[in-house]
C-alpha positions in Angstrom: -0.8 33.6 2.0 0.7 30.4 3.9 3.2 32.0 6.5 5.9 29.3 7.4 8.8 30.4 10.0 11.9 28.8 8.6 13.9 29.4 11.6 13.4 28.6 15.0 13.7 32.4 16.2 11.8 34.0 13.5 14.7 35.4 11.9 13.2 34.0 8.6 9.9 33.7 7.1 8.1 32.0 3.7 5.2 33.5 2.5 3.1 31.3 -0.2 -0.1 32.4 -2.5 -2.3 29.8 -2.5 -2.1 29.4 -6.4 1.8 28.3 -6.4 1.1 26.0 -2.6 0.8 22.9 -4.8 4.5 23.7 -6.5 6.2 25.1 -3.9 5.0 21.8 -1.2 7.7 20.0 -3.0 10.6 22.0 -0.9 8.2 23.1 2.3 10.1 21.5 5.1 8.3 19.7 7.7 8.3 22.1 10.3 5.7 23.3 13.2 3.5 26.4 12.1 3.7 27.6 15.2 6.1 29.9 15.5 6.2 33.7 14.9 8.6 35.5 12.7 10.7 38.3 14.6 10.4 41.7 14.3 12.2 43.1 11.1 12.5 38.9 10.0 13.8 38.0 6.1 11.1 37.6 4.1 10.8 34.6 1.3 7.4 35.6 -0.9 6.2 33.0 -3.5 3.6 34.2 -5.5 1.9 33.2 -9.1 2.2 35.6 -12.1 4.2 36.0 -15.5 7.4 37.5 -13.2 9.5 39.3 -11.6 12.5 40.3 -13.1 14.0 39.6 -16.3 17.6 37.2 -16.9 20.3 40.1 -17.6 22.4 39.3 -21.0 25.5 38.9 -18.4 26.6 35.2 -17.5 25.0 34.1 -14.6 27.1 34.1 -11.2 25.5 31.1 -10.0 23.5 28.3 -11.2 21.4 25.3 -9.4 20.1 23.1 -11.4 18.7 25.0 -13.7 18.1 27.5 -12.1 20.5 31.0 -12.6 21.7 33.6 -10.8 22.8 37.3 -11.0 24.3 39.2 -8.5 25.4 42.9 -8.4 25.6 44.6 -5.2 23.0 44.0 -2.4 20.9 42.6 -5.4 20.1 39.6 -7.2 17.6 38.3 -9.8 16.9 34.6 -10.3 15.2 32.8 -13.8 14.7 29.6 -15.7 13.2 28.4 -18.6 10.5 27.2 -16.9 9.3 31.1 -16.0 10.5 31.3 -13.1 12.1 34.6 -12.0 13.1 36.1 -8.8 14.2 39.0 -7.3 16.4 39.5 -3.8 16.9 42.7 -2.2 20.0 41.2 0.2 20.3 44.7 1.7 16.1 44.8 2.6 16.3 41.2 3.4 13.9 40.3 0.8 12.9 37.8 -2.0 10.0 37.7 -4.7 9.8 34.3 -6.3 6.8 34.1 -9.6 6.1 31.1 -10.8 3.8 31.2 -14.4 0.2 30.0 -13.0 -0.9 26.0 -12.7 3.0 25.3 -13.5 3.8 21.8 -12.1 6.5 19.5 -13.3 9.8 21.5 -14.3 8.1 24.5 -12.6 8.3 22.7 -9.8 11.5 22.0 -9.3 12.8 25.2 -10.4 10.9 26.6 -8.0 12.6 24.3 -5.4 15.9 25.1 -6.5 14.8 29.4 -6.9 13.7 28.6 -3.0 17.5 27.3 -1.9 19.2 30.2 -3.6 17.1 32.8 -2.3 17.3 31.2 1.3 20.8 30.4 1.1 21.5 34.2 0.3 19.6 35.4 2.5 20.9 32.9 5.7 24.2 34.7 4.4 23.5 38.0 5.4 22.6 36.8 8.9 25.9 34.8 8.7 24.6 31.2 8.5 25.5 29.2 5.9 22.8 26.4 4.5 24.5 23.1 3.6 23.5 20.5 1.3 23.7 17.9 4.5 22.0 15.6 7.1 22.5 15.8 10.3 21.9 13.2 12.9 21.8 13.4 16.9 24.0 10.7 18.6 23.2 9.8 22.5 25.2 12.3 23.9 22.7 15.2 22.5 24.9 16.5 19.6 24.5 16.6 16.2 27.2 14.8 13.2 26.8 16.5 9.9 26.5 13.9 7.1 27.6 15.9 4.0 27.9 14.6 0.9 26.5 14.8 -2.9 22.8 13.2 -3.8 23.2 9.5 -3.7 26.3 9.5 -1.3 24.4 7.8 1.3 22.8 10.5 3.6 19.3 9.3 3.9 20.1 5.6 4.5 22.9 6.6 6.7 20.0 8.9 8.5 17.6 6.1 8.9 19.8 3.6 10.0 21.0 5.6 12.8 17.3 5.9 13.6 16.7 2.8 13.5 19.3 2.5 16.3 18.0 5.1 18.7 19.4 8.1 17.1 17.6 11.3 16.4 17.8 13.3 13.9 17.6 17.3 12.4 17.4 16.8 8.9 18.4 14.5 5.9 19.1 17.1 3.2 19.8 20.8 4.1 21.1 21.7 7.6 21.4 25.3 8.5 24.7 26.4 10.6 24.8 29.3 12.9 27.0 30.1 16.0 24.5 30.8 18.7 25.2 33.3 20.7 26.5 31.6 23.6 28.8 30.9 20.9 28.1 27.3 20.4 28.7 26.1 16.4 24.6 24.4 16.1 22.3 22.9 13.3 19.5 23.6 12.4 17.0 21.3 10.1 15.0 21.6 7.3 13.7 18.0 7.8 11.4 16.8 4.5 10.4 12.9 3.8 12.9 10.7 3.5 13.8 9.3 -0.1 15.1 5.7 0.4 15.9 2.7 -1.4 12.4 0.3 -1.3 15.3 -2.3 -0.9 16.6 -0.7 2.0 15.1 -2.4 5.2 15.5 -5.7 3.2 19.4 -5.6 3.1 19.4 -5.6 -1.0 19.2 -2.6 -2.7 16.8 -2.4 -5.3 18.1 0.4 -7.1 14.7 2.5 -7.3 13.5 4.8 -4.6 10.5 5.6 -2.2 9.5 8.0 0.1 8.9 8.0 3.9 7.6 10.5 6.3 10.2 10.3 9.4 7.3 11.6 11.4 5.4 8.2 11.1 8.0 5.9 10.7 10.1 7.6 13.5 7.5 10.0 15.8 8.8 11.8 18.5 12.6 11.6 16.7 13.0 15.1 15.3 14.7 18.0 16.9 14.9 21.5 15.4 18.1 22.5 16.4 21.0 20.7 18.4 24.5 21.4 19.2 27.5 20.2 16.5 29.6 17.1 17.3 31.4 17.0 14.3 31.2 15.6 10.3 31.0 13.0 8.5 31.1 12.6 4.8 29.9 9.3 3.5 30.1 7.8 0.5 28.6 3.9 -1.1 31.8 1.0 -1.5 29.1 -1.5 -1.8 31.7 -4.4 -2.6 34.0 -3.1 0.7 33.1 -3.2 4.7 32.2 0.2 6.2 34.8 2.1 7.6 35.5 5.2 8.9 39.1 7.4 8.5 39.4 10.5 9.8 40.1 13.8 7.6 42.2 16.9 8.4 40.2 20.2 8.4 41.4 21.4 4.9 39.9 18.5 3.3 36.7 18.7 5.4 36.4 22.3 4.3 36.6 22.1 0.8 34.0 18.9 0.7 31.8 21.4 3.0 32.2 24.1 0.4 31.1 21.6 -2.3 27.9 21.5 -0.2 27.5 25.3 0.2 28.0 26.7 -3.7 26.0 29.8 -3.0 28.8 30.8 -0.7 31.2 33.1 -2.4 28.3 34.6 -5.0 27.6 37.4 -2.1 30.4 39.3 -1.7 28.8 41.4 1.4 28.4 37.7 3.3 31.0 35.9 2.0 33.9 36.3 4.6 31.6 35.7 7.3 30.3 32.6 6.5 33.6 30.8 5.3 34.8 31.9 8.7 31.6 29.7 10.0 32.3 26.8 7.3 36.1 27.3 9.1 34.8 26.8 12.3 32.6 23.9 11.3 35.3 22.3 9.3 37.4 22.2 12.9 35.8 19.4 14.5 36.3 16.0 14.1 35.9 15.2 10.6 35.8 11.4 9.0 35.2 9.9 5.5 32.4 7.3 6.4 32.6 4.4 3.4 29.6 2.4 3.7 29.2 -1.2 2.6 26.6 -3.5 2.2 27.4 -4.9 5.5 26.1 -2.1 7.2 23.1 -1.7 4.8 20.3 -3.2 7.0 22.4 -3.5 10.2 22.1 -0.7 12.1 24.0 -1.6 15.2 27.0 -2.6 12.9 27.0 0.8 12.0 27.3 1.8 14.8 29.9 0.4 16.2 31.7 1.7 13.0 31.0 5.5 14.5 32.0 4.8 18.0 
């Protein structure tokens, strides 16, 4: 088995058969190997086989993708078409994932989205919340959350700010925690960026590429950093860039849009939209991005300052 901490202290571990590596690399964040689970740690286990627990008759309680969800209790089973299936003990602090042998493609991706769920419940239980977010580091050491829906600018917005001398946790799923000087942080699940090929051009080419952040930006990356506040962008490609700011109700409920396995887990749930509360305090703006600030990082930010 490939043993990967997810967490910086341990608290959370991923534990990969050899058989499902090649499926399961697609959502493997880029992190160090170095690091040694905790005592008593949540355990992820993703193994190959036919699998693990069968779709009750009952509607789901949560989907992603195409990927569902059950949950009863301090238990929940996960399955797709694809033969995927999955089974969390929330109470134990574990989850089985089976994927059917040599399953690439659809497999693949379930198994990506089977991953978030199972993380994302069990981050619950240790009240942090995973967000469908960035998060960049601005000069002053602190992180902005860039939250938004695929396609709402995160990544560019990510790698324009490294382009200015930013740094950066992550460009797609952020985990929050209080730490427990009781300091609201981030935490990163940093994978390879996926950009517009147009992008460092100024013109959009409407199809995308990937890019590691360790090569392009080495030395840029920082596992966990103290919260600044949000940002939510979204692409006015025909307007300048802008920012406005937004009261905490509205940054809540665009948070919660980015945190749907929230309220499935009754046993977490209170706790962590007290966190997502917290979050949603700080200084919150809508971030419309133009064109103008497409290739011009220092445009950018000036915007943010």
């Amino acid at each position: 088995m490939t043993v990967i901490s997810l967490l910086h202290d341990g608290a959370l571990r991923l534990e990969v058969a050899p058989a499902v590596m090649p499926a399961a690399s697609f959502w493997i964040p880029l992190l160090p190997r170095d690091t040694v689970a905790a005592p008593g740690a949540a355990v992820v286990c993703v193994r190959a086989s036919a699998g693990v627990a069968e779709a009750p008759g009952a509607p789901a309680t949560l989907h992603v993708q195409e990927v569902a969800a059950w949950l009863s209790g301090e238990r929940a089973s996960l399955a797709a078409a694809s033969g995927l299936a999955g089974a969390v003990d929330l109470g134990a602090g574990r989850a089985e994932l089976a994927l059917p042998p040599a399953d690439g493609g659809q497999g693949a991706a379930d198994l990506a989205s089977g991953l978030t769920m199972a993380t994302a419940l069990l981050l619950g239980r240790m009240g942090r919340a995973l967000a469908h977010s960035a998060a960049v580091v601005g000069p002053g050491g602190r992180a902005w959350l860039l939250v938004g829906d695929s396609h709402a600018g995160k990544s560019t917005t990510s790698a324009n700010l490294l382009q200015a001398g930013w740094r950066y946790v992550s460009d797609d799923q952020v985990v929050l925690y209080r730490a427990a000087d009781g300091e609201l942080r981030a935490e990163g699940w940093p994978r390879p960026f996926h950009l517009d090929e147009g992008w460092e051009g100024g013109a959009p080419l409407h199809r995308r590429g990937t890019t590691d952040p360790r090569e392009r930006w080495p030395g840029r990356w920082t596992r966990t950093a103290p919260l600044a506040g949000l940002l939510f962008p979204r692409v006015e490609a025909d307007r300048p860039t802008a920012r406005a700011r937004l009261p905490a109700s509205d940054a809540l409920a665009r948070l919660l849009r980015q945190s749907p396995w929230l309220l499935a887990d009754r046993g977490a749930a209170p706790r962590v939209l007290r966190l997502l509360q917290q979050v949603a305090s700080l200084p919150a703006y809508e971030l419309r991005l133009g064109l103008d600030t497409y290739a011009d990082p220092a445009r950018l930010v000036r915007v943010l300052a």
